[in-house]
N, C-alpha and C positions, 0 to 999 in steps of 0.2 A: 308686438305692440298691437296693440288694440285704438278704434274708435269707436264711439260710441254717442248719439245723436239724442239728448235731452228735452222733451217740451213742455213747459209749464203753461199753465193758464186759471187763471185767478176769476175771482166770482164778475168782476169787470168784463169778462170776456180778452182781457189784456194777457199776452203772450209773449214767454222765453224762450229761447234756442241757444241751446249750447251744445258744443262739441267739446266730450272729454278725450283724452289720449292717455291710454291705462296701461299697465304689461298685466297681464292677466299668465298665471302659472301652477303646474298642478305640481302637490310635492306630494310627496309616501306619510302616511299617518307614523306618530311614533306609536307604541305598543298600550304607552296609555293614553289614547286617542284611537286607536283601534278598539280597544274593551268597551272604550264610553259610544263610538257610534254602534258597539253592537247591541251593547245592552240599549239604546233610544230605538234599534230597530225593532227588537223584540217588544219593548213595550210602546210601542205605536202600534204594532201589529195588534196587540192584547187589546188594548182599545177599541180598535177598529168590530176584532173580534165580539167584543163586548159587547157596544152601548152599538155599530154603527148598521145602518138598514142594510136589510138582503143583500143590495147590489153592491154596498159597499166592500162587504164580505167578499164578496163572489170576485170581484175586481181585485182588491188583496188576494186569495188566492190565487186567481192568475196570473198577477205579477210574480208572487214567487216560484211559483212552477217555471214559469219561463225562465228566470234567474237561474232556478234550479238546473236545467236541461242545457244549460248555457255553458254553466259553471260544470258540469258533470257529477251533482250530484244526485239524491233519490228526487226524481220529482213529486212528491206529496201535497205540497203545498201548503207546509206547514212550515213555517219560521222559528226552528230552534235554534241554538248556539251553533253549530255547523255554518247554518247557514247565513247565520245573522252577521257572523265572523268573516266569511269568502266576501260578501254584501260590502262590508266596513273595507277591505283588503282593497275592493275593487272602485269603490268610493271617492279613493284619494284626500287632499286635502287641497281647496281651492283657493287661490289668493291673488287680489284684483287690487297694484298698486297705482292711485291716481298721479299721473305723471304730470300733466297740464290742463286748463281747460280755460275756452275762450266762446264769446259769445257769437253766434250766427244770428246775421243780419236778412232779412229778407228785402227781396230787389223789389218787388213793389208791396211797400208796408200799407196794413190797413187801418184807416181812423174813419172815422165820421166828423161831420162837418155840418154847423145849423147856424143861421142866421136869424135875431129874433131881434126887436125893439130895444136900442140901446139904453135908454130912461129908465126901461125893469132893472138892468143890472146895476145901474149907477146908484138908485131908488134902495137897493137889495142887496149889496155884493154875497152878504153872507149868505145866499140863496144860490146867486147864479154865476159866482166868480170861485170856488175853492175847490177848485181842478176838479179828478174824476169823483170827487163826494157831490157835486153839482152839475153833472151829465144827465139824471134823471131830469132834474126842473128845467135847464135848460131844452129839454127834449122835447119835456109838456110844452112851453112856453114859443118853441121854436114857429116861424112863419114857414109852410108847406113850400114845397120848392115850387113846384105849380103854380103861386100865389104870388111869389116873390115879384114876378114881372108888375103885376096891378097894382102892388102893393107900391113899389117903387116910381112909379109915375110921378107921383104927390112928390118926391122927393121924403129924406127925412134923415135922421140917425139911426146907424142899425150896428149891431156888434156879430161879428162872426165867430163860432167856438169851434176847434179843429180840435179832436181826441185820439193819438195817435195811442190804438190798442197793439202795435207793436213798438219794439225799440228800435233806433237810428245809431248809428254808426256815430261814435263822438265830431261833433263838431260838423254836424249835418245843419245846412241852414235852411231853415223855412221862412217862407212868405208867401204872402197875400199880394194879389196884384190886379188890377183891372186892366179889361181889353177889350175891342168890340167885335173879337173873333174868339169861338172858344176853344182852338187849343194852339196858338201862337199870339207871340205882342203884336199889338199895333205899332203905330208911328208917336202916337201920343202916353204909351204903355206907361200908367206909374205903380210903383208901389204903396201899398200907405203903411209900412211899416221897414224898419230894418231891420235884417236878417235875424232871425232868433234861432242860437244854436245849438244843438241837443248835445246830453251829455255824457248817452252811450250808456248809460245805466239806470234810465225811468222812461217812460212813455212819456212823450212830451205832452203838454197841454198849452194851444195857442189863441190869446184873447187878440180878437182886431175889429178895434173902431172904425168905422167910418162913413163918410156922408156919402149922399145922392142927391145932389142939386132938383127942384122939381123943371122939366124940361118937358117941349113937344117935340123934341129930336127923336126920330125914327128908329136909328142907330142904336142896334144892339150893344148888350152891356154884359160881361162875362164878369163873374169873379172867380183869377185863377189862381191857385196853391201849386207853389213850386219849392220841389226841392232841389238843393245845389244847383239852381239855377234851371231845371224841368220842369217844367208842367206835370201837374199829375193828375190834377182834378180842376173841372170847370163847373163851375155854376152859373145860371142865366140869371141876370139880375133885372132885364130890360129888353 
C-alpha cells in the first residue's frame, strides 16, 4: 500500500490536501497487450524519428542503445520488433487501486483578515458581503492596518472580513474577540460574535460587526481571531 499527498489550489490562492491510500501493483501484459505496447513503441519512435529536432533524435537513440545493451541485444539503436517487443515484456502492466482518501488539515491555516467601514457593506452587500467573489472589493475598500489606531479614536462601526484560504477541520470554531493585550484575554475579554463552525469541506468566510465607542482611554485595543478557543491572530485596533 501506498500513500500518496495531493495539493490543490484554485485561482483564489485557496488550498487542498489530501491523503490518498492506494495498493499500487505491477501485473505481466497478456499477449495482446504486449503486441499493442509494441507496436505504440515503434511508432512513437517513427515519429520522433520523423517530425522531432536533432536532439530529440539523438536522445531516442540513446535510450535504445542502453535498452539495448541492458537487455542483451544488438545495440544499434534502432527500435525494431525485437526490440520493441523485450521493451513491452519489460514494461509490465501498472495498476493503482484508490483505497481511501481523507482530507489533511494544516496546523496553522492561512486567511487574511481586513477591517473596513461598516455602512459600505450594509449600503452594498452585493459588493462586499458574497464571500470569496468579494475579497477583491473588500480589499480595495479595506482601512490600512497602520491606520486602524487613528481611525478608531473617533470611535464608529466597522466590519471585519476573515478569508480562510485553507480548509478547517469540521466543526472548528471561530471568533473575533477584543483584548487590550495582543495575544491573550484580558479580565474584561468579550466576544462580539458566537462561535461560527466550519464545515471541513469549504474555506470558511467570517463577517464581524462591530463598534468602537469614541474614548480618550489610553488603553490599547487588539482584535483577536481565535480558533477552538486560540488565538491565532491579533490586530491593533487602538
Amino acid at each position: 500500500m501506498v500513500e500518496v499527498l495531493r495539493r490543490f489550489e484554485d485561482a483564489n490562492g485557496r488550498t487542498q490536501m489530501m491523503l490518498d491510500m492506494a495498493v499500487y501493483s505491477m501485473q505481466q501484459p497478456t499477449k495482446g497487450e504486449l503486441n499493442a505496447n509494441s507496436v505504440a513503441f515503434i511508432t512513437d519512435y517513427k515519429t520522433v524519428m520523423k517530425s522531432g529536432t536533432e536532439e530529440a533524435k539523438q536522445e531516442a537513440r540513446e535510450a535504445v542503445t542502453a535498452f539495448q545493451q541492458q537487455a542483451g541485444l544488438t545495440a544499434d539503436g534502432a527500435l525494431g520488433p525485437q526490440t520493441s517487443m523485450a521493451m513491452a515484456k519489460a514494461l509490465g502492466i501498472q495498476e493503482f487501486s484508490l483505497l481511501a482518501s481523507a482530507p489533511i488539515y494544516p496546523d496553522n491555516p492561512r486567511y487574511s483578515m481586513y477591517i473596513m467601514d461598516e455602512v459600505l457593506a450594509k449600503n452594498d452587500p452585493d459588493t462586499y458581503l458574497k464571500g470569496f467573489a468579494s475579497m477583491s472589493a473588500v480589499a480595495a475598500k479595506a482601512i490600512p492596518e497602520a491606520q486602524l489606531p487613528s481611525r478608531s479614536k473617533s470611535g464608529g462601526s466597522f466590519l471585519a472580513a476573515l478569508y480562510f484560504m485553507d480548509q478547517l477541520p469540521k466543526d472548528s470554531a471561530i471568533q473575533v474577540g477584543f483584548s487590550e493585550f495582543e495575544n491573550r484575554k484580558d479580565s474584561d475579554f468579550r466576544s462580539t460574535m458566537r462561535p461560527v463552525y466550519s464545515t471541513g469541506k469549504s474555506w470558511p468566510v467570517v463577517y464581524v460587526p462591530f463598534k468602537i465607542e469614541r474614548s480618550t482611554n489610553t488603553k490599547k485595543l487588539y482584535a483577536l481571531v481565535l480558533i477552538n478557543g486560540t488565538i491565532v491572530k491579533s490586530m491593533r485596533l487602538r
